[in-house]
C-alpha positions as CSV (number, residue, x, y, z in Angstrom):
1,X,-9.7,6.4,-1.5
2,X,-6.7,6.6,0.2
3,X,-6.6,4.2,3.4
4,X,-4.4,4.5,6.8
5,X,-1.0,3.5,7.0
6,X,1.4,2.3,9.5
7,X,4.5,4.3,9.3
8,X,8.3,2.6,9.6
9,X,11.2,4.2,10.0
10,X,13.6,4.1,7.2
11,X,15.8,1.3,8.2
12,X,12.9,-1.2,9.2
13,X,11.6,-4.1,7.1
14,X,8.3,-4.8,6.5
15,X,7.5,-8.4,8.3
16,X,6.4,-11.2,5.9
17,X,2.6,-10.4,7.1
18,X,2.4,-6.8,6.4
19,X,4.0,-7.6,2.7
20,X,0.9,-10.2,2.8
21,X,-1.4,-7.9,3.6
22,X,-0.1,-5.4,0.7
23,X,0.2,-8.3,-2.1
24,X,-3.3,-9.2,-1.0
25,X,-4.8,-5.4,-1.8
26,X,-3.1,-5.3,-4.9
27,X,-4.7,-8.9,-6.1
28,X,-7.9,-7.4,-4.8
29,X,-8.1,-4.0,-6.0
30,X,-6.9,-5.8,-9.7
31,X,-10.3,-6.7,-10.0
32,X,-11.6,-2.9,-10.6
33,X,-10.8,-1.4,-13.3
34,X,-11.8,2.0,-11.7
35,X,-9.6,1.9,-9.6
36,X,-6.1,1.9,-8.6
37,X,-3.9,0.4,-5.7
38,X,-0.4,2.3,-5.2
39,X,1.1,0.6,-1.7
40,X,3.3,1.2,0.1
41,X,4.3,4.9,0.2
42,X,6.7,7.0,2.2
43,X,4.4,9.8,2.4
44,X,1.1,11.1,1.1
45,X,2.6,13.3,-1.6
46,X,3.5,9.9,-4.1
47,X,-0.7,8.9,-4.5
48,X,-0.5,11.8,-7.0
49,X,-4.4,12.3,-6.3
C-alpha cells in the first residue's frame, strides 16, 4: 500500500523528525513479513509495484 508523501526539493534535508518518522515505519513494518517498507523515494516509479 503505497502511502502519501511529502515532496523536497533536491537540495533539502530531511529534519531529524521526518528521518524519525521513516526509521520508525521501517522498525514497524519489520514486523510483517508480508510486507515491505521502501521509504523515502523520489518518485513513484522506484516502489516497483
Amino acid at each position: 500500500m503505497p502511502l502519501p508523501k511529502r515532496q523536497k526539493g533536491k537540495d533539502q534535508e530531511l529534519r531529524p523528525s521526518e528521518k524519525m518518522k521513516i526509521d520508525c515505519g521501517k522498525a514497524h513494518f519489520e514486523q510483517f513479513e508480508d510486507v515491505r517498507f521502501k521509504g523515502p523515494v523520489s518518485s513513484v516509479s522506484e516502489l516497483n509495484w
